[in-house]
C-alpha positions, 0 to 999 in steps of 0.5 A: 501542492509541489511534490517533494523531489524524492517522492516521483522516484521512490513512487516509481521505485516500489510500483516497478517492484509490485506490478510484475505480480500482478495478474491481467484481467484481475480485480484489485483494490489500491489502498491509499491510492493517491491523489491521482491514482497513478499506480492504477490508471497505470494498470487500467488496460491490464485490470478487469476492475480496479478500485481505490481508496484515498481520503484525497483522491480526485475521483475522475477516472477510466472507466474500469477504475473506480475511486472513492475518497475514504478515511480508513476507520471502519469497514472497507466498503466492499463484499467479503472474497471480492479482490484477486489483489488488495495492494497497499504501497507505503501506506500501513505505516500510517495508519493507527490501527494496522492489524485492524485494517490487515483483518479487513483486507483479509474479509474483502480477498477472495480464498488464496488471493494476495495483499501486496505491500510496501513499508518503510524499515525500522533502519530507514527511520532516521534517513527518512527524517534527516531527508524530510527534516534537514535536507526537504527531498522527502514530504515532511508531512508524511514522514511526520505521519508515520505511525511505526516501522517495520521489520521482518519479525513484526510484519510477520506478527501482525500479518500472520499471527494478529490477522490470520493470512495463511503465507507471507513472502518478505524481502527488503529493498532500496539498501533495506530501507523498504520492506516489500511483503506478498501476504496470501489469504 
């Protein structure tokens, strides 16, 4: 299937935002990974181990990355304080129960380690829609996808006071469209 024209530029906008705050010799789980697991293999030579999850992941890999293809219903399947880093890039916004999945990402992070994150703004909501819908630069699929949007105040909700992280860092990026969070357990 044909990616959409926008889609390379945006992947490659968030992941130049989050790999500076990621540390070599690390181990980092990729929540919503991706088809072919770019942002990973990216990083494979900087990682002690990388680990992603993708209900369409295609699980060939280096050999520090290890992929799993999975639907984000239930538990992560991995041990409580395992990952330096759990990132999760234009992903939250599809998934039904986020707070769900933010207290799982919290058991699977080792103490002071961090949840990186990207998710679309609740301004950049009719953009999305007009650039999927009308104009078809933007995958229609995933914007119909989408579950809610995001600001400041509700990330802050559902990261600190719904799933007990201890800090979190907001900014927003790309004309406030995106928001990007460092959520620390």
């Amino acid at each position: 299937m044909k990616e959409a024209l926008l889609e390379p530029v945006l992947r490659a906008m968030r992941l130049s935002r989050v790999i500076k705050h990621i540390n070599p010799g690390t181990k980092l789980l990729d929540i919503g990974c991706g088809v072919n697991a770019n942002f990973l293999k990216s990083l494979s030579g900087k990682l002690d181990q990388g680990y992603g999850l993708d209900f369409k992941v295609d699980t060939q890999t280096p050999e520090n990355i290890h992929l799993q293809q999975s639907y984000l219903t239930d538990k992560l399947p991995f041990e409580d304080n395992f990952f330096d880093y759990v990132t999760m890039l234009a992903v939250l916004e599809h998934i039904e129960y986020d707070v769900d999945i933010l207290k799982e990402i919290k058991r699977v992070l080792k103490p002071n380690a961090k949840l990186i994150l990207t998710v679309p703004s609740v301004w950049s909501q009719p953009v999305l829609e007009f650039l999927a819908f009308k104009i078809k630069i933007v995958s229609a699929t995933e914007i119909a996808d989408h579950k809610r949007y995001y600001n400041f105040e509700n990330l802050h909700k559902s990261i600190i006071e719904d799933s007990g992280f201890t800090s979190m860092s907001h900014r927003y990026f790309q004309l406030r469209m995106n928001n990007f969070c460092i959520a620390i357990k």
